[in-house]
RODO-2510 file (C-alpha; in nm, 4 decimals, decimal comma):
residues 430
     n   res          X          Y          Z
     1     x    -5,1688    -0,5015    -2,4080
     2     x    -5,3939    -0,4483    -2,1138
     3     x    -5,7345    -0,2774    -2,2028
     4     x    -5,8288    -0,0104    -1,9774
     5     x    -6,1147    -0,1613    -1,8624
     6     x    -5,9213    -0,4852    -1,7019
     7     x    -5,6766    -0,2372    -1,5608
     8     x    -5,9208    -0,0217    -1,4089
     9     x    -6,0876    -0,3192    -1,2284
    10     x    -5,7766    -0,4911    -1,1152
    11     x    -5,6433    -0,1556    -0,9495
    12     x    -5,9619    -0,1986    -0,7573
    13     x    -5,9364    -0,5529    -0,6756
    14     x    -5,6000    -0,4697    -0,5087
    15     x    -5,8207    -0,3644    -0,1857
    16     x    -6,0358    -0,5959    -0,0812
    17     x    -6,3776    -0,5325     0,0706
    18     x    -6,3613    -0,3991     0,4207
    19     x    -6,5046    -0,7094     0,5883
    20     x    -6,2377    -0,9533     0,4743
    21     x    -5,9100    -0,8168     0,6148
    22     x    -5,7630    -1,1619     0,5529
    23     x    -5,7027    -1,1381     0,2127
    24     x    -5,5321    -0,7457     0,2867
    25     x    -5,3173    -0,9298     0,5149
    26     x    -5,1808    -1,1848     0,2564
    27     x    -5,1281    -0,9082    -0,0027
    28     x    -4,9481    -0,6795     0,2414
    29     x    -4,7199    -0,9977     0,3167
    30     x    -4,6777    -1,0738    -0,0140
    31     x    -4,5871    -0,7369    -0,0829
    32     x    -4,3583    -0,7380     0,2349
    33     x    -4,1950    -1,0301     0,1222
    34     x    -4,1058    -0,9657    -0,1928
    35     x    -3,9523    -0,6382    -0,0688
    36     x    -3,7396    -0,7964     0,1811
    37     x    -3,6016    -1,0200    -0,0816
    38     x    -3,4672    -0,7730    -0,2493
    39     x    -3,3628    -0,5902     0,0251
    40     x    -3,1755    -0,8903     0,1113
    41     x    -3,0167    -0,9511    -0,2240
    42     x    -2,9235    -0,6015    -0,3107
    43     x    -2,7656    -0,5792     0,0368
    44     x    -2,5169    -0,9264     0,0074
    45     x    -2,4318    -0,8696    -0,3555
    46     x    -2,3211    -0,4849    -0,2743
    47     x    -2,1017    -0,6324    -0,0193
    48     x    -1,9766    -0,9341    -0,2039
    49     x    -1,9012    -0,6414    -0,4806
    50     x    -1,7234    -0,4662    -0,2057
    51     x    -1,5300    -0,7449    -0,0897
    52     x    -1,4283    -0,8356    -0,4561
    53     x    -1,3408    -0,4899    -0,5008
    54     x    -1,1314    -0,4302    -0,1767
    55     x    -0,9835    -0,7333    -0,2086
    56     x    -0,8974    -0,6713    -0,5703
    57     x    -0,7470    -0,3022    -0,5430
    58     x    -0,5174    -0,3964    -0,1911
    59     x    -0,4290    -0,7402    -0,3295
    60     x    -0,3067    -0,6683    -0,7228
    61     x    -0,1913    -0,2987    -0,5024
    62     x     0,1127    -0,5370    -0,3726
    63     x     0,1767    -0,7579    -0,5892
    64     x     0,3736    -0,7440    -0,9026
    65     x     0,1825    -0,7190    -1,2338
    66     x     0,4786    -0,8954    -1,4305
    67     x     0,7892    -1,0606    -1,2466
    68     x     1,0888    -1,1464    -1,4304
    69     x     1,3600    -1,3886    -1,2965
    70     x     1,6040    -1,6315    -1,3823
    71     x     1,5143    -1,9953    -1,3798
    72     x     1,6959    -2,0430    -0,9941
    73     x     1,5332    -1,7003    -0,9246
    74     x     1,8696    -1,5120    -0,8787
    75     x     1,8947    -1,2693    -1,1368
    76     x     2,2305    -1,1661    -1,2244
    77     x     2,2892    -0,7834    -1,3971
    78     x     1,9815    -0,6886    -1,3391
    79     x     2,0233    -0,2719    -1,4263
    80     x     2,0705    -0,4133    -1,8172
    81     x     1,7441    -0,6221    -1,7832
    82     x     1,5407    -0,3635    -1,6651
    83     x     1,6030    -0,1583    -1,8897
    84     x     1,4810    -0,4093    -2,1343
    85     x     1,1674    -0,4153    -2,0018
    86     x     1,1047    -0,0759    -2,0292
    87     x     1,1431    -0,0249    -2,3617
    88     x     0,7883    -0,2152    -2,3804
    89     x     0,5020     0,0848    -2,4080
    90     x     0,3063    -0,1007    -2,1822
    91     x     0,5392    -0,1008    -1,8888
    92     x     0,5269     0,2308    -1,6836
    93     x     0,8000     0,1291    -1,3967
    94     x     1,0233    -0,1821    -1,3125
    95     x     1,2343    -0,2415    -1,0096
    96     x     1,4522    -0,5351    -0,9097
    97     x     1,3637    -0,6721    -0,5490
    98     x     1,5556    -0,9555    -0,3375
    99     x     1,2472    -1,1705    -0,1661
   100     x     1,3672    -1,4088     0,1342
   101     x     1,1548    -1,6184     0,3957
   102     x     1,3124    -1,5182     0,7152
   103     x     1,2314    -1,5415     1,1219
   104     x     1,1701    -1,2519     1,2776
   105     x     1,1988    -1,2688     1,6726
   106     x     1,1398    -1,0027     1,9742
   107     x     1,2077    -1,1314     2,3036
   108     x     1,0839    -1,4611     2,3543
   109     x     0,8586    -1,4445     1,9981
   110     x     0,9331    -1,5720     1,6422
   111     x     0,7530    -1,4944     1,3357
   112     x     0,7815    -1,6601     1,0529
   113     x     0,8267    -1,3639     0,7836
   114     x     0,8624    -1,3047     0,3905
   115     x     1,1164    -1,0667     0,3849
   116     x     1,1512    -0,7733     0,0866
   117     x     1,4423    -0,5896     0,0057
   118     x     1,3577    -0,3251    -0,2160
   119     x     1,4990     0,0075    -0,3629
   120     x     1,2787     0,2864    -0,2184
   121     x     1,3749     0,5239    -0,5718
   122     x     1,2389     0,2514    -0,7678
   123     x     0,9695     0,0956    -0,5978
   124     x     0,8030     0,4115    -0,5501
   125     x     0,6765     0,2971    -0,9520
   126     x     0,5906     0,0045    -0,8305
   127     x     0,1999    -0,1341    -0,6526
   128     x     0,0705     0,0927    -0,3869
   129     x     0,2780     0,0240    -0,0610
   130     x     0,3863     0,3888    -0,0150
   131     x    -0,0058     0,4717     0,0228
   132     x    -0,0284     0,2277     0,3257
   133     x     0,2567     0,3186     0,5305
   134     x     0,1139     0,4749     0,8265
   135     x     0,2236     0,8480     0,9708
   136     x     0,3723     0,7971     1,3416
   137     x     0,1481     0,9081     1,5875
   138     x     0,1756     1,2537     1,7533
   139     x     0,3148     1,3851     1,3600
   140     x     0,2089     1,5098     1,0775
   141     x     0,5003     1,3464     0,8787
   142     x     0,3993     1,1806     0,5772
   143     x     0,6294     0,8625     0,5411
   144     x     0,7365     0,6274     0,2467
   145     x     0,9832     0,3540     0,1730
   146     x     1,2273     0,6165     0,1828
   147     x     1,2587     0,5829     0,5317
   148     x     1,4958     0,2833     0,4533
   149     x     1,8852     0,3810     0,4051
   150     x     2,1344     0,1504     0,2538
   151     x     2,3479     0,0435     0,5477
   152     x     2,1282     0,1868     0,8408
   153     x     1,9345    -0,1466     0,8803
   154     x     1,6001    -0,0389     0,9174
   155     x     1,2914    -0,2601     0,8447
   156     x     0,9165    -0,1531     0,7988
   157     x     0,6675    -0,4100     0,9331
   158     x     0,3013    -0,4917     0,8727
   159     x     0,0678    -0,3681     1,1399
   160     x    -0,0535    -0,6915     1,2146
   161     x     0,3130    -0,8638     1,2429
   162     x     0,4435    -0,4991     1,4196
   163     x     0,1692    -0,6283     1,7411
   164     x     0,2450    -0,9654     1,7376
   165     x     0,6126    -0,9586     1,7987
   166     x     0,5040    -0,6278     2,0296
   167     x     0,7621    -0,3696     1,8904
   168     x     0,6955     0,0048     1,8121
   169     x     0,8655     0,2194     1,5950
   170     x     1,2369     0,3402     1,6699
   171     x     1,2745    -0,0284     1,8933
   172     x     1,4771    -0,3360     1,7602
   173     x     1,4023    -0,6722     1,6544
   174     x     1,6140    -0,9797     1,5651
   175     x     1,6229    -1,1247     1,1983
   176     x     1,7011    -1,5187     1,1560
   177     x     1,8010    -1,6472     0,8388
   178     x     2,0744    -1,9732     0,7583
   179     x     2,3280    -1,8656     0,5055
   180     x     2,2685    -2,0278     0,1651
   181     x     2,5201    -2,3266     0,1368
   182     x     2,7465    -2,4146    -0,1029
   183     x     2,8729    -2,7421    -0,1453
   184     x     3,1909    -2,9622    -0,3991
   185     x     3,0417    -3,2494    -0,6125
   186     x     3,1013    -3,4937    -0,2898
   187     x     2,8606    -3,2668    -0,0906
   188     x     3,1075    -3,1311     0,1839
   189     x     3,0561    -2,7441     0,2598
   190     x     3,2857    -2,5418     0,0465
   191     x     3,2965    -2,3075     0,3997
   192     x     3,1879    -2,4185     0,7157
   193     x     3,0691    -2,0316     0,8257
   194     x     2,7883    -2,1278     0,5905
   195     x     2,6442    -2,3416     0,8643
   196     x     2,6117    -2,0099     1,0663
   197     x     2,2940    -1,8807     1,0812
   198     x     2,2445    -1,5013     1,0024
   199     x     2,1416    -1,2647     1,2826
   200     x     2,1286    -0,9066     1,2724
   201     x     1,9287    -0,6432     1,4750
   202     x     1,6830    -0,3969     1,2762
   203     x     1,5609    -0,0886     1,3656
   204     x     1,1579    -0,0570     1,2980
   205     x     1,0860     0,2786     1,1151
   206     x     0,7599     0,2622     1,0078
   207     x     0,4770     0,0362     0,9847
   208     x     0,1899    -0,0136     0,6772
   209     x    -0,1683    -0,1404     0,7052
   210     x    -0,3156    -0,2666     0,3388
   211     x    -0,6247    -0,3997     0,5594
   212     x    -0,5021    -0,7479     0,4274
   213     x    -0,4179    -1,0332     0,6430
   214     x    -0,1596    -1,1960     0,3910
   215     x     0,0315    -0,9060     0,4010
   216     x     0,0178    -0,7093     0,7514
   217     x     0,0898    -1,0246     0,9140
   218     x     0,3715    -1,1763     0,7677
   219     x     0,5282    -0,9059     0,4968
   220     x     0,8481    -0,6695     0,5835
   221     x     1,0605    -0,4528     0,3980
   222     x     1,4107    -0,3354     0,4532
   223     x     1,6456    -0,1988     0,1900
   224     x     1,7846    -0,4388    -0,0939
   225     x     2,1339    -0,3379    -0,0668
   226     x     2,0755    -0,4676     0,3070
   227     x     1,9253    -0,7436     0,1757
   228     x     2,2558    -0,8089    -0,1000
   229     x     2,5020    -0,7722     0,1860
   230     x     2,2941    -1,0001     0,4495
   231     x     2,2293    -1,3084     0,1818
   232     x     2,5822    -1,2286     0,0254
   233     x     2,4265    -1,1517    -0,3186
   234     x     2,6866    -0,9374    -0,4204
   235     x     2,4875    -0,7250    -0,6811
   236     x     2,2220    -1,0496    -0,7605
   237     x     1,8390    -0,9970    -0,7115
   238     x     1,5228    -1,2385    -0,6933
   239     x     1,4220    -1,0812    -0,9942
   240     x     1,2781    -0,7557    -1,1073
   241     x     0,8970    -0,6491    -1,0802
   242     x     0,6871    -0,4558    -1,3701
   243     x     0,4037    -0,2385    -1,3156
   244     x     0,1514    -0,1981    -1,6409
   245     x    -0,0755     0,0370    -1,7762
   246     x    -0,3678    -0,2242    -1,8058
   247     x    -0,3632    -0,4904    -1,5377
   248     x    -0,5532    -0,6964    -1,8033
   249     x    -0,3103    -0,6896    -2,0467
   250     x    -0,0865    -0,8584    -1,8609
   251     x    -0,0219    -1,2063    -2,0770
   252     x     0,0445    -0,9798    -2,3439
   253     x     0,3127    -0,8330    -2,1797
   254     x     0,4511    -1,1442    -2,0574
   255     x     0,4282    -1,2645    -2,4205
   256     x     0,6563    -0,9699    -2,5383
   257     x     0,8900    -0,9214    -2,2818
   258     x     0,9532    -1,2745    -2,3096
   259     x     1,0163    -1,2932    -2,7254
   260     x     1,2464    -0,9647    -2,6425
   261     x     1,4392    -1,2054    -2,4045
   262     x     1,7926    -1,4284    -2,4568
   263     x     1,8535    -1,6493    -2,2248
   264     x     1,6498    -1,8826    -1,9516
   265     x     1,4501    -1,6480    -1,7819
   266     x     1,1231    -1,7118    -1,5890
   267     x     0,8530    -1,4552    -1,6554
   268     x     0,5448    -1,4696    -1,4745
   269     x     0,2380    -1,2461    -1,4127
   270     x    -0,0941    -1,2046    -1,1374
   271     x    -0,2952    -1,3984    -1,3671
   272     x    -0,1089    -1,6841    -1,3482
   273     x    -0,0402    -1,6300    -0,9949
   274     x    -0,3874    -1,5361    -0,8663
   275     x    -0,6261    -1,6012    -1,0976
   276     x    -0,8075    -1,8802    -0,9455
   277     x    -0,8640    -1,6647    -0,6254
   278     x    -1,0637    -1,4197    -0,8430
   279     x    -1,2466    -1,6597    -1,0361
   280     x    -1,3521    -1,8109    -0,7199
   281     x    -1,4689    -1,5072    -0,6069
   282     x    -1,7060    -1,4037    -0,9155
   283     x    -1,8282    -1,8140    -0,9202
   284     x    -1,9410    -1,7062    -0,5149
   285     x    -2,0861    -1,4007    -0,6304
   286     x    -2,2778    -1,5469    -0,8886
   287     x    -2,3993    -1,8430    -0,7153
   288     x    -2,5000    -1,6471    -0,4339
   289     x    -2,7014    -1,4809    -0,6489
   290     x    -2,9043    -1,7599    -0,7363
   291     x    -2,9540    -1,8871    -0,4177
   292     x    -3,0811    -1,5336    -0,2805
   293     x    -3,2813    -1,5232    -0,6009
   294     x    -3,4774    -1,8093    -0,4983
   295     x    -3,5951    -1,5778    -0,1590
   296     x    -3,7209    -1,3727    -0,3860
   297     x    -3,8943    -1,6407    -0,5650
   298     x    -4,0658    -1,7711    -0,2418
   299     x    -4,2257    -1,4612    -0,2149
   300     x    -4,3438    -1,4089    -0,5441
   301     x    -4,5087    -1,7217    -0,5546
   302     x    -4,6876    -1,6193    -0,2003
   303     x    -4,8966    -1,4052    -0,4936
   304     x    -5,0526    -1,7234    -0,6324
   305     x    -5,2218    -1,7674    -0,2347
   306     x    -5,3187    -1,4580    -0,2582
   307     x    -5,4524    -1,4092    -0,5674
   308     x    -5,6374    -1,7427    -0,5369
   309     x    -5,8216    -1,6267    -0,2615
   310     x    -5,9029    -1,3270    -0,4069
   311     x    -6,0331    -1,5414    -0,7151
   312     x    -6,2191    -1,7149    -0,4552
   313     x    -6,3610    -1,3998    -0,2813
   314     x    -6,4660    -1,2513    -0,6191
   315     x    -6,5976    -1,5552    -0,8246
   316     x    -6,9829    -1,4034    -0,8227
   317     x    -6,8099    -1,0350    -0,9745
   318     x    -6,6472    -1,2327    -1,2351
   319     x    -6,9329    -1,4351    -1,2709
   320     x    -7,1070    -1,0867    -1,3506
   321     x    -6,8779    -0,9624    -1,5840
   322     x    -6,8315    -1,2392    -1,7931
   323     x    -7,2126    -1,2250    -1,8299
   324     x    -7,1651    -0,8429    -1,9327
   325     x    -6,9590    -0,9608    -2,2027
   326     x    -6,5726    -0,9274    -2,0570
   327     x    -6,3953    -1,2100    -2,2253
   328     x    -6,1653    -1,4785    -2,0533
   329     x    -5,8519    -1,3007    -2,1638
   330     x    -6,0075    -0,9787    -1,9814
   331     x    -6,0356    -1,1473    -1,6644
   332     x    -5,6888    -1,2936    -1,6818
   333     x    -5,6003    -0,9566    -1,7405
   334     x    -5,7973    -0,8099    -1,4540
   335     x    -5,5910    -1,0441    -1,2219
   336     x    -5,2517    -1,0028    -1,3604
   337     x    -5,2894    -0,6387    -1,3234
   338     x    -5,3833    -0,7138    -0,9684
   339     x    -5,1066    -0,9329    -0,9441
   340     x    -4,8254    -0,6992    -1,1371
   341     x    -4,9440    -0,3659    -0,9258
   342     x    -4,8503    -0,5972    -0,5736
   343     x    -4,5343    -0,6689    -0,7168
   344     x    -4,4451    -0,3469    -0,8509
   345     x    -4,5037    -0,1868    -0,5107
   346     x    -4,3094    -0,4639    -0,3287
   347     x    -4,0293    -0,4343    -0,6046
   348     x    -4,0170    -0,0498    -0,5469
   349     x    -4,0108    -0,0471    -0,1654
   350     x    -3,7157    -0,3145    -0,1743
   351     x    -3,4951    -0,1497    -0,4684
   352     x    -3,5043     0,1861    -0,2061
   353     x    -3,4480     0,0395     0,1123
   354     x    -3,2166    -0,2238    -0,0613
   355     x    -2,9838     0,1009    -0,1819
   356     x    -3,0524     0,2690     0,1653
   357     x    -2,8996    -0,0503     0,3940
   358     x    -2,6776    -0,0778     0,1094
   359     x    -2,4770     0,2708     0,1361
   360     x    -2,5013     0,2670     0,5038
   361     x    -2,3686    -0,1196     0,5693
   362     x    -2,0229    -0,0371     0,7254
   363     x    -2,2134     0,1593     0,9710
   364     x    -2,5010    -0,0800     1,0162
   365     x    -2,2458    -0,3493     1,0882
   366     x    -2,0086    -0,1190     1,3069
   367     x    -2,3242    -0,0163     1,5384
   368     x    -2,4318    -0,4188     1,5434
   369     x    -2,0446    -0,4923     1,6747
   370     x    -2,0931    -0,2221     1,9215
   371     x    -2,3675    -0,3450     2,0651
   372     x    -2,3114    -0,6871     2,1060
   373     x    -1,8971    -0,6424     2,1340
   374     x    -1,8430    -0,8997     1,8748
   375     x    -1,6279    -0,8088     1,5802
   376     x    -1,8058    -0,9792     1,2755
   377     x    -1,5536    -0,9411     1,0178
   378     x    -1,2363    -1,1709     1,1390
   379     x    -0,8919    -1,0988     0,9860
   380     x    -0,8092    -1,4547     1,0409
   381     x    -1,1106    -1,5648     0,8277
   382     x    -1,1759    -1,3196     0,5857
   383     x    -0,8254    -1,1823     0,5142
   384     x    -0,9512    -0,8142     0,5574
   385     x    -1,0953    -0,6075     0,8421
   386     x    -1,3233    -0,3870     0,7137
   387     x    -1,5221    -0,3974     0,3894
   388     x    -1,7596    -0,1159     0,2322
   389     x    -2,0409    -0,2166     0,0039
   390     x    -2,0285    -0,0965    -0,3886
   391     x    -2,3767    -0,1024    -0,5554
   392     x    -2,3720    -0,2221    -0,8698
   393     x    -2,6623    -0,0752    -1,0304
   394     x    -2,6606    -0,3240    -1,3541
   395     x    -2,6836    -0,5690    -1,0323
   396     x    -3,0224    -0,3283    -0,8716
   397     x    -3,1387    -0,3587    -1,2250
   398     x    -3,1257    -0,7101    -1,2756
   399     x    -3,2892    -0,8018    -0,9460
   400     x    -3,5575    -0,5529    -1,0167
   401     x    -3,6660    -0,7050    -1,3611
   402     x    -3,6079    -1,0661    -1,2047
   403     x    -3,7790    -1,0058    -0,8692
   404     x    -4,1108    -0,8027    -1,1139
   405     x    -4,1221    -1,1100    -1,3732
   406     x    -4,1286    -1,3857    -1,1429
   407     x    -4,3945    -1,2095    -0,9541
   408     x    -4,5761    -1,1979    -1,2754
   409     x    -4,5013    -1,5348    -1,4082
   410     x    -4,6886    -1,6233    -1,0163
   411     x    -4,9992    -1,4305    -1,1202
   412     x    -5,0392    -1,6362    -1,4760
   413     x    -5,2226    -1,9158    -1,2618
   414     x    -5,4793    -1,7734    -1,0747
   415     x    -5,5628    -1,5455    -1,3428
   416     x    -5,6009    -1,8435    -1,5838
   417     x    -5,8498    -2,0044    -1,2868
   418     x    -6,0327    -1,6954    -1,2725
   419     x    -6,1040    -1,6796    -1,6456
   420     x    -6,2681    -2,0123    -1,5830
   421     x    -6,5092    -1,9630    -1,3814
   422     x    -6,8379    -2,0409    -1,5175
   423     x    -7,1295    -1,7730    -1,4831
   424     x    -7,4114    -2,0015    -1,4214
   425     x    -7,1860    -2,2111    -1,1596
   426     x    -7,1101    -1,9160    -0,9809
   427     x    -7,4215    -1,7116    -0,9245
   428     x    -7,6327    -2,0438    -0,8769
   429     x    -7,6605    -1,9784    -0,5046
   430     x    -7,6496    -1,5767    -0,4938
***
């Protein structure tokens, strides 16, 4: 415990005398730096926990938390099935879905396009798509999936795939798909027809923007009865999708639904699916922690300079107090006070401006792309265009204690030099 008399002493020693503004420099830059390293870290872990989190909430928002299908992913009588999986307590809606990778083409453009037919009833249960469906402009018409009719042929498109192939709502575009073959044991088509590819004109009713590249660009919806009589499917699906209570308790489900089950069926869930995208993600979090930890660590160790020369500048006062009677573990204590006080002031100004650029990022960065007309955050790289920062405070926490003790653990040197310096040494020449 620090005596009051080392305290006292070291509070003083944080100025140093007016003639050697030097040594105030260093401490103010020490200070400085260790301010803007946390200022820095706070800052890029709020958005990497933004990212994570955006990503997270838009990404398991469309997809399924459990998918069941058969092992050729046509599921026959699928009404019977889902009822199946509802009886488990964990499962609060289930709808069956018909997923095919079509073309979709406007004029003179093709996209390549994972196609959804869905019932709008059902699906409504199921991930978050009816929250990103967008309202027409010039209304005040809130629309859903409902907008698609069985036998009106309507599609909704992503944003991103709605501008590439350059259609609007109410227009038409062309969907491209070959008929599934069938073929006798010597390989000959059972029906030649099969050979012709499927086209049929869509109307565009709506449009949805999840603010996810994956899924504005190359994800459409039209009605799975459409879907049944395009891909002659008859009253087959892909397979039928379960939302869950607890996304987390997903293998759990999968384990039940799957001992409820007779017969080959393929049951699969987001962690199986996904989860190496979000482990990747925490492993960049947490490495980038490290890495911006070691900024942090630069500047602390900038104290040992300073307090060095402040050793230096003060070797005839210590000289004097030692001969007072203030023991070496005094002195270290005068300097480690002197040390700790710099690096609780640095630590303070950064953990408050940190959480100030923090909470204000998205409109930092959006005044930065106005000014220099670049947009920073790519689609096309990043998979999303716009990201807001989420502060963590367990994170502001644990670069505030790890920022203050390795700016202490940098004061342990020069405070051990100082308690060494020998009285009689250092007032020979005063």
């Amino acid at each position: 415990m620090f005596q009051p008399l080392s305290a006292f002493i070291g509070f003083r020693y944080t100025k140093a005398k007016k003639d050697n503004h030097f040594i105030s420099f260093i401490s103010l830059a020490s200070v400085i730096g260790i301010a803007l390293g946390i200022i820095v870290l706070i800052t890029v872990l709020s958005i990497m926990n933004g990212y994570v989190k955006g990503i997270q909430d838009r990404h398991l928002g469309m997809l399924s938390h459990v998918t069941v299908s058969d092992s050729d992913w046509v599921l026959p009588q699928w009404e019977n099935r889902r009822n199946q999986i509802l009886e488990n307590t964990q499962v609060t809606g289930a709808a069956p879905f018909i997923e095919k990778q079509v073309m979709l083409k406007e004029a003179d453009t093709v996209q390549a396009t994972l196609l959804e037919g869905v019932l709008p009833d059902l699906e409504k249960d199921i991930g978050t798509i009816n929250r990103y469906i967008q309202t027409p402009e010039g209304t005040t018409e809130t629309v859903s999936l409902n907008v698609l009719k069985s036998g009106e042929y309507k599609i909704i498109l992503g944003e991103t795939l709605a501008k590439t192939l350059d259609v609007s709502i109410g227009e038409t575009i062309t969907l491209l798909s070959p008929k599934q073959q069938s073929f006798t044991n010597d390989g000959e088509s059972q029906n030649p027809d099969d050979l012709i590819p499927i086209l049929k004109d869509f109307e565009v009713a709506a449009t949805f923007k999840v603010d996810l590249n994956i899924y504005d660009k190359s994800v459409a919806y039209i009605h799975m009865d459409d879907a049944a009589e395009l891909f002659g499917m008859d009253k087959e699906v892909t397979g039928i999708r379960a939302q869950i209570s607890d996304i987390f308790m997903a293998n759990q489900v999968t384990k039940e639904i799957a001992e409820n089950s007779t017969g080959d069926y393929v049951i699969t869930n987001w962690t199986t699916q996904h989860s190496t995208f979000f482990k990747a993600l925490q492993l960049q979090k947490t490495m980038l922690f490290l890495v911006l930890l070691l900024i942090i660590g630069v500047a602390a160790f900038n104290l040992v300079s300073t307090l060095i020369m402040v050793v230096t500048d003060k070797e005839s006062d210590i000289a004097i107090l030692r001969t007072l009677g203030m023991s070496p573990a005094q002195v270290m204590r005068v300097f480690i006070v002197q040390g700790g006080l710099l690096a609780l002031i640095g630590t303070v100004i950064g953990v408050l401006l940190g959480v100030l650029v923090a909470s204000n990022v998205s409109a930092i960065v959006q005044g930065i792309e106005h000014l220099i007309n670049v947009q920073l955050l790519n689609a096309e790289i990043h998979g999303i265009t716009h990201i807001d920062a989420k502060i963590e405070w367990g994170d502001v926490i644990l670069i505030s204690i790890s920022a203050f003790l390795l700016s202490i653990l940098a004061t342990i040197f020069p405070a051990w030099k100082a308690s060494k310096v020998q009285p009689a040494e250092a007032l020979r020449y005063e």
